[in-house]
C-alpha positions as CSV (number, residue, x, y, z in Angstrom):
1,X,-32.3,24.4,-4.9
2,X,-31.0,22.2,-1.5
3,X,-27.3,22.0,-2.1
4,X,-27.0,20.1,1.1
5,X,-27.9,16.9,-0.1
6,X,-25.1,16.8,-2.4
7,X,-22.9,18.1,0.0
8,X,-23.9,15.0,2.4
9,X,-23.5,12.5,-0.1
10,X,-19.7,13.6,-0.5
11,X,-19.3,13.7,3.4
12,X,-20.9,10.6,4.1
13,X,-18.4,8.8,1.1
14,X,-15.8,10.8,2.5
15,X,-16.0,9.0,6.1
16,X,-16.5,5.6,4.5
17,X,-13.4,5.7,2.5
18,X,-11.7,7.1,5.7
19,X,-12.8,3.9,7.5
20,X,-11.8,2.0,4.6
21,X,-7.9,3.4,4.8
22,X,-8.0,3.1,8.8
23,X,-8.9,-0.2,8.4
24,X,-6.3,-1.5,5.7
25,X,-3.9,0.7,7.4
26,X,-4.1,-1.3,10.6
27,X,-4.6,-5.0,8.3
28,X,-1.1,-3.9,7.1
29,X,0.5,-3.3,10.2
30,X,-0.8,-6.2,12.0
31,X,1.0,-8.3,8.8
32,X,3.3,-10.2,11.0
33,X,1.2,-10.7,13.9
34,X,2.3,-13.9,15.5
35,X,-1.2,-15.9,17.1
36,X,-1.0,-15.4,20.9
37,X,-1.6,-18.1,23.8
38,X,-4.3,-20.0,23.4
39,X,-4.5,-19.7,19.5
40,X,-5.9,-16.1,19.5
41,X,-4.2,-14.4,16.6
42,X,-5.0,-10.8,14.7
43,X,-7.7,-11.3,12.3
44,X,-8.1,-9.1,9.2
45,X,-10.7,-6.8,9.2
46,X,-13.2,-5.5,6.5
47,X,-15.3,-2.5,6.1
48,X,-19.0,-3.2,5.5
49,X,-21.3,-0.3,4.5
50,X,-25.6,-0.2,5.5
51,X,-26.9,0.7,2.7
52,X,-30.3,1.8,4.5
53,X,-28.4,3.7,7.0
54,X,-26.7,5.6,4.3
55,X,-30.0,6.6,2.9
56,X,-31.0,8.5,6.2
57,X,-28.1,10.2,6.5
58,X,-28.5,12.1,3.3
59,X,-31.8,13.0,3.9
60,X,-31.1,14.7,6.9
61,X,-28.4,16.6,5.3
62,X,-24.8,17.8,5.2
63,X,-25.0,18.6,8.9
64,X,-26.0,14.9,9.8
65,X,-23.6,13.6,7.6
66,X,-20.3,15.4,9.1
67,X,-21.5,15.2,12.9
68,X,-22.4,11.3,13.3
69,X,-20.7,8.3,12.5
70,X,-20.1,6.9,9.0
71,X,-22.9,3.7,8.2
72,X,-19.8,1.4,8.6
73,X,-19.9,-1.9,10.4
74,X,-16.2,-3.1,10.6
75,X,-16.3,-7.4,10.9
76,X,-13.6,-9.5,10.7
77,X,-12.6,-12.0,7.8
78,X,-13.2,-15.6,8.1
79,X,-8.8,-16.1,7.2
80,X,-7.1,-18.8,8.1
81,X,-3.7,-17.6,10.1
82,X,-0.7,-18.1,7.7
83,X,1.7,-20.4,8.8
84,X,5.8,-20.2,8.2
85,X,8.4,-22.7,9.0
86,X,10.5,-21.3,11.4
87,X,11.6,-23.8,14.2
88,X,14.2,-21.3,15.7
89,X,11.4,-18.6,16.2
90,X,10.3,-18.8,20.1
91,X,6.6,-18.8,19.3
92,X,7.3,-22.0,17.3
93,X,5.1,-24.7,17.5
94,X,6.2,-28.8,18.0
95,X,6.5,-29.0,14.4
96,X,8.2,-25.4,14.1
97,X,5.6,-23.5,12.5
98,X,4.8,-19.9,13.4
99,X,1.0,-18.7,12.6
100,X,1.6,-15.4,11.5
101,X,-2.0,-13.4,10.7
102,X,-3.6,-14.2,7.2
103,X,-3.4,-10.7,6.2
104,X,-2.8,-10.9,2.1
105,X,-0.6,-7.7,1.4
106,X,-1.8,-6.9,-2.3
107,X,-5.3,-7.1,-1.1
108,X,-4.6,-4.5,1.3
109,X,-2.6,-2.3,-0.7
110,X,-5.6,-2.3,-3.6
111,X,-8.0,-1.7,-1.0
112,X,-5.9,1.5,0.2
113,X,-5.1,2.6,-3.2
114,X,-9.3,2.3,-4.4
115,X,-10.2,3.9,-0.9
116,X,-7.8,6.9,-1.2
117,X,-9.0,7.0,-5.0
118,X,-12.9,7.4,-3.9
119,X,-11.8,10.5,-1.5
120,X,-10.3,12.0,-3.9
121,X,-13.3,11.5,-6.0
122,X,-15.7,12.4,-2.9
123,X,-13.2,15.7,-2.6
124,X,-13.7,16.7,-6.1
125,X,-17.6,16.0,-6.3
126,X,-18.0,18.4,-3.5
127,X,-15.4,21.2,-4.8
128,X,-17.8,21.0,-8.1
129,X,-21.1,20.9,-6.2
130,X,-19.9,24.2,-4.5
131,X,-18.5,25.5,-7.2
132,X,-22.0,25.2,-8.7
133,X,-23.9,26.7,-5.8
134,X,-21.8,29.5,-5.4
135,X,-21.9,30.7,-9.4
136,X,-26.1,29.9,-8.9
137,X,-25.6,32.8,-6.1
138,X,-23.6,34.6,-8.3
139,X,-26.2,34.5,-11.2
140,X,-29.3,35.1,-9.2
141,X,-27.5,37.9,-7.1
142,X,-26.3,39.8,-10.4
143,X,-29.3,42.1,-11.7
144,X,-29.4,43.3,-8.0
């Protein structure tokens, strides 16, 4: 039996809960982003996984999975900056508003606390698949 594909599958989930944590990671520190010149502000950023890209990753195996990229497409959220009243802030606007980026911290903080959850999950799935393979060696190797 190919163990490989199983081992893939973790790998693969592995890297995508990865880019999931990198990404809330750098949501949460860009928190109090103020909006630059022109109106350009930080906008929060979501991971979105291919499905069809994942597909052909496992099929070409553990190896595939842990040498390329994960089959993650990170976009940016459609979120309107939030805006504070704070007239004696420098980036203040006429009316003494600061535009802060829309990041919403409890959204962030789930999304950290799910991804880190499906690692560990992705971690343990593989420690069982080759926990299995190796006592399927062990069993066919014994009568020798």
């Amino acid at each position: 039996m190919d163990y490989s594909q199983g081992f893939a599958i973790s790998a693969i989930g592995m890297n995508i809960e990865r880019a999931r944590v990198d990404v809330a990671a750098l949501n949460l520190a860009n928190d109090n982003t103020v909006q630059g010149v022109g109106g350009v502000s930080y906008r929060p950023l979501r991971v979105v996984v291919d499905p069809s890209a994942f597909g052909a990753m496992v099929g070409a195996g553990a190896d595939m999975a842990t040498q390329s990229a994960p089959p993650v497409r990170i976009v940016p959220t459609e979120v309107s900056p939030r805006r504070v009243y704070e007239p004696a802030h420098p980036m203040a606007d006429e009316r003494g508003f600061v535009s802060y980026a829309g990041v919403d911290m409890a959204t962030e903080m789930v999304s950290l606390m799910s991804a880190t959850r499906a690692y560990e999950a992705n971690v343990a799935a593989m420690n069982t698949s080759r926990t299995l393979a190796l006592r399927a060696l062990d069993i066919g190797g014994g009568g020798a």
